[in-house]
GUVEX-893610 format. One line per 3 residues: their letters; for each residue x, y, z of C-alpha. Coordinates in nm, 4 decimals. Example, Ala and Ser with C-alpha at 12.3 -4.5 7.8 and 13.67 -1.06 7.14 Angstrom:
as = 1.2300,-0.4500,0.7800 ~ 1.3670,-0.1060,0.7140
END
This chain:
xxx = -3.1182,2.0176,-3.0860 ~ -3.1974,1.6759,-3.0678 ~ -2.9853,1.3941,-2.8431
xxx = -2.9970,1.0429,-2.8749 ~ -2.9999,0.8305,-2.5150 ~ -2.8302,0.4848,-2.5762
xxx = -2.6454,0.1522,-2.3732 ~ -2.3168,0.2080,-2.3760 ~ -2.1126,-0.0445,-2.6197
xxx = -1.8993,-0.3019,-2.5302 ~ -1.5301,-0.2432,-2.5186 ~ -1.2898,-0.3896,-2.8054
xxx = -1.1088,-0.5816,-2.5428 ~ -1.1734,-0.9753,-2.4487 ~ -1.4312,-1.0215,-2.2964
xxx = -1.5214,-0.6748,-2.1382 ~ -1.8578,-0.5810,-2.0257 ~ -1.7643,-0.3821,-1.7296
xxx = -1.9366,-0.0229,-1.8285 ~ -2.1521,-0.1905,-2.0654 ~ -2.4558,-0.1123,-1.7884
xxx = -2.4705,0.2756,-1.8261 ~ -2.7366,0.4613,-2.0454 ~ -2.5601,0.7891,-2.2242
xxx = -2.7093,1.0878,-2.3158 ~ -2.5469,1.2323,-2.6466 ~ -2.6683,1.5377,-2.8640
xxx = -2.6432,1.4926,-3.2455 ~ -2.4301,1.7201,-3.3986 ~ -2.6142,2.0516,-3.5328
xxx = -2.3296,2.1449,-3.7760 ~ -2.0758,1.9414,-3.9759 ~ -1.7077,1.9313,-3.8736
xxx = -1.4349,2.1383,-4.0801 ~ -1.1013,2.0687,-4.1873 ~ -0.8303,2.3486,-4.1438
xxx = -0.6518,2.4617,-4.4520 ~ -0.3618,2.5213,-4.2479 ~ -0.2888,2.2447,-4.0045
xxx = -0.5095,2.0194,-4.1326 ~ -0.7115,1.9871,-3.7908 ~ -1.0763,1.9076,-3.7885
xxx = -1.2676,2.1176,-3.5677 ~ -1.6259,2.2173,-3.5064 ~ -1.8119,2.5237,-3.3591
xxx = -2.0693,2.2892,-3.1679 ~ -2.0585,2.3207,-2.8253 ~ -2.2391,2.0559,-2.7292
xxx = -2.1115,1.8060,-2.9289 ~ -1.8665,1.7427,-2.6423 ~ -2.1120,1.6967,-2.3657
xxx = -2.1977,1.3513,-2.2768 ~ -2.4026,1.2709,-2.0116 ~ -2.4138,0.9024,-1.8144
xxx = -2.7288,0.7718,-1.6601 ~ -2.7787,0.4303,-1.3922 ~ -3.0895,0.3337,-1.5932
xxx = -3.2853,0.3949,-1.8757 ~ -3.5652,0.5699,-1.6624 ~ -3.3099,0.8200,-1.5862
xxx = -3.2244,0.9796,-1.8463 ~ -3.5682,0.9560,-1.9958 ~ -3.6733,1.1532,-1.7385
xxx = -3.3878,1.4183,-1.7403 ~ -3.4392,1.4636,-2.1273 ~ -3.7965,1.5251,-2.0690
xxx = -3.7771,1.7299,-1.7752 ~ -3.5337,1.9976,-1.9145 ~ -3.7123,1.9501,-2.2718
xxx = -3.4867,1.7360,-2.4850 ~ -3.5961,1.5924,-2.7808 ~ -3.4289,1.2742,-2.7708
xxx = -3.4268,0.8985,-2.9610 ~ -3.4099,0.6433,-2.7701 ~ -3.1595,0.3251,-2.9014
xxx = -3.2167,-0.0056,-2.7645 ~ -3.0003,-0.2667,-2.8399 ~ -3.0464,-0.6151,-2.9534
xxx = -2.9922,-0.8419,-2.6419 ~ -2.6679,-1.0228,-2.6395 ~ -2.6329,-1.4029,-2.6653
xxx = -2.4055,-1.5626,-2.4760 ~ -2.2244,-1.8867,-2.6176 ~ -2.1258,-2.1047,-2.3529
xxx = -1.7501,-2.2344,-2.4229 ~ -1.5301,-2.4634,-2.3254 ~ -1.1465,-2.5449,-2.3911
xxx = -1.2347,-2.9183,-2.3835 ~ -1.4871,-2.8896,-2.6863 ~ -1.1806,-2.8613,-2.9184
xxx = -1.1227,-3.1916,-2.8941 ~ -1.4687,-3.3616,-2.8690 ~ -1.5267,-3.6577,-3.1551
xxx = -1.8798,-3.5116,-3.2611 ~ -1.7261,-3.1897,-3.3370 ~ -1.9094,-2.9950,-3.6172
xxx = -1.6073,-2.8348,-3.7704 ~ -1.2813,-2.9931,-3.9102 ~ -0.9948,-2.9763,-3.7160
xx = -0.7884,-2.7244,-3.8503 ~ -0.4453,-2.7387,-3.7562
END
């Protein structure tokens, strides 16, 4: 079974990068998930679809995934750019967009 190690995303809320610094260890899923007829419920019969495993650096969990034989991909992600902003640039007189209230 094969895992994929990754940085962890950052959250849908405002500005939040606080557990944006862990690497995670996820296996891809061997089997596909099923509906119930019944209830309607999706389930799955992979175990170790629920195990997710958090690593301080990238080294890590490289090294756990090789030392108990995980074949793994490795996903690194594009480095963020930060746009420096300020309140007062709203009202600037070289602005590059209209005002659009």
């Amino acid at each position: 079974m094969r895992a994929r190690i990754f940085l962890s995303p950052k959250s849908a809320m405002p500005s939040g990068t606080a557990s944006t610094h862990r690497w995670i260890l996820e296996y891809e899923p061997e089997t596909a998930k099923f509906s119930d007829p019944l209830m309607g419920w999706t389930g799955s019969d992979d175990m170790r679809g629920q195990i997710r495993l958090s690593f301080e650096t990238r080294e890590a969990a490289l090294a756990y995934a090789e030392s108990q034989a995980i074949p793994y991909d490795l996903l690194i992600p594009p480095p963020r750019l930060k746009k420096p902003k300020a309140y007062a640039d709203n009202f600037r007189a070289d602005r590059k967009e209209n005002w659009t209230h």
